[in-house]
C-alpha positions in Angstrom: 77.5 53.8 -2.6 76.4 54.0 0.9 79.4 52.5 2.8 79.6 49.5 0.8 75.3 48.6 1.0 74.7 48.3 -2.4 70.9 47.5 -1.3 70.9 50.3 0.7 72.0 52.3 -2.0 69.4 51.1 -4.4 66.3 52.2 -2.0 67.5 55.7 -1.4 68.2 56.0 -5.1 64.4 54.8 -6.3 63.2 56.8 -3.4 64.9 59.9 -4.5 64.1 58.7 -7.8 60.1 58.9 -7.3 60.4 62.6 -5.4 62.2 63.3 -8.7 59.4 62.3 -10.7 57.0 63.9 -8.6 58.4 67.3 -8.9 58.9 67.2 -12.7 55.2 66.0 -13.4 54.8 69.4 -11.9 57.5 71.5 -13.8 58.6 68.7 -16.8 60.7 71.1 -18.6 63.3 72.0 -14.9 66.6 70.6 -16.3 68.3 70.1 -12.9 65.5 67.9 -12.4 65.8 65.9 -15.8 69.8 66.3 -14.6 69.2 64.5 -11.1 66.5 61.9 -13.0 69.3 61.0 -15.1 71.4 60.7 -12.7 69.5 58.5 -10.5 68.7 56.2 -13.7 72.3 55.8 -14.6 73.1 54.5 -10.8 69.9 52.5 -10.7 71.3 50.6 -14.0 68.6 51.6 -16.5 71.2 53.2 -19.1 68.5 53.4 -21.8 65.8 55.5 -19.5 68.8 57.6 -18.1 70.1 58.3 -21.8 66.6 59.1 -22.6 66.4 61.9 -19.8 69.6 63.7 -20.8 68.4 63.5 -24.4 65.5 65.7 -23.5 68.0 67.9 -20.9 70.1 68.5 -23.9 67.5 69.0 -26.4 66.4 71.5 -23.3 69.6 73.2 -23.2 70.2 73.5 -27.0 73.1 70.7 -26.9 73.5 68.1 -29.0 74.0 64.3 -28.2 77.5 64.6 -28.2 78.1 67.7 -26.0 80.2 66.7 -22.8 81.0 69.3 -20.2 82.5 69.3 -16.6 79.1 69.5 -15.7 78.1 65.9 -17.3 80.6 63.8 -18.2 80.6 61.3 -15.4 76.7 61.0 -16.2 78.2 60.2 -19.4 80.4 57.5 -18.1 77.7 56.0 -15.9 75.2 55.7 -19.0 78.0 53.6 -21.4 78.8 57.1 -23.5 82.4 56.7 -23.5 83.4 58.1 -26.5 82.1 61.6 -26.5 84.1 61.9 -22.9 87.1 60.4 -24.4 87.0 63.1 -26.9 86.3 65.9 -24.6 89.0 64.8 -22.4 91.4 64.7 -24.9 90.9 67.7 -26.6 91.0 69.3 -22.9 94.5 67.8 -22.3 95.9 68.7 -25.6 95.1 72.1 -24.7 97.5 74.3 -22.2 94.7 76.6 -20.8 93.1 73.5 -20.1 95.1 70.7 -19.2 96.4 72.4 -15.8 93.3 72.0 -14.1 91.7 68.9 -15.9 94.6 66.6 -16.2 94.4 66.2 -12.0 90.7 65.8 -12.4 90.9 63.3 -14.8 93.7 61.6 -12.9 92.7 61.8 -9.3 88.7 62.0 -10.0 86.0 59.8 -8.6 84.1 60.7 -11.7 86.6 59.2 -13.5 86.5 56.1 -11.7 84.8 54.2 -14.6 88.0 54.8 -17.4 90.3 53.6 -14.9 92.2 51.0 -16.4 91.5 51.9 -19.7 94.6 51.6 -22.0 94.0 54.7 -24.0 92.6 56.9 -21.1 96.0 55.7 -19.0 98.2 56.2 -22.0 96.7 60.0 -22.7 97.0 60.8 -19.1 100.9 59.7 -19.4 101.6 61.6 -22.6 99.4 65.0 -21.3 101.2 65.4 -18.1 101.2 68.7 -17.1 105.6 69.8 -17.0 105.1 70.1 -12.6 102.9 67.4 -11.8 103.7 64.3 -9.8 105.2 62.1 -12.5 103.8 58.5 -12.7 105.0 55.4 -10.0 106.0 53.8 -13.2 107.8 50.8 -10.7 104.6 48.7 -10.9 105.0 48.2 -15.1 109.3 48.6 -15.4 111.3 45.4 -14.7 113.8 45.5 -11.8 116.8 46.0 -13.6 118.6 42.8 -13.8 121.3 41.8 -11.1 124.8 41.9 -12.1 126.7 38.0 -11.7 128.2 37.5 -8.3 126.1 39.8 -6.7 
């Protein structure tokens, strides 16, 4: 969001949204178009014409409705599809070759920003933490251990 204008926000999203529009009526089949359409649905709130978009991109791209990548699973996020992420992302973190670099994504992430919070997105970041990585501040969910009498 533009510095906290949410209106703001909304006009230079329908306005990019039109110039979107206007290029694909020209090329309809340009899939970083049908990407940025998407995109500018999802952030305008209109989940079912932004899911609509990235069905065609995918159908485009020879992916199914499932397929998530580092490429589109934020869009994924902002259109409700959490489930196909969650999948992704934990297959990714069960896996050494990937985990290294997608377990700080997934913990540190603006793109993550809408499973934050989530108990089973929290709890598979816990269990997947990579053996060097900055361990938890776990302080905020542990009780202070209890003060001995006369102390």
């Amino acid at each position: 969001m533009i510095a906290g204008r949410a209106d703001a926000a909304r006009a230079e999203w329908t306005v990019a949204l039109q110039q979107i529009e206007r290029k694909l009526s020209d090329d309809p089949n340009n899939t970083e178009l049908l990407y940025y359409k998407a995109e500018m649905l999802a952030y305008l709130g209109q989940r079912e014409e932004g899911a609509q978009a990235l069905r065609l991109l995918q159908q485009l791209l020879g992916q199914d409705d499932t397929s998530v990548t580092t490429q589109n699973f934020d869009l994924l996020l902002r259109l409700g599809r959490r489930d196909p992420v969650m999948t992704w992302l934990e297959d990714g973190l069960k896996n050494p070759k990937e985990n290294f670099r997608l377990h700080p994504d997934a913990r540190f992430s603006y793109g993550f920003e809408p499973l934050r919070g989530d108990l089973h997105f929290e709890k598979l970041l816990r269990d997947t933490l990579p053996k060097y990585a900055k361990p938890f501040d776990e302080t905020a969910v542990k009780p202070a251990p209890a003060q001995e009498p006369g102390r």
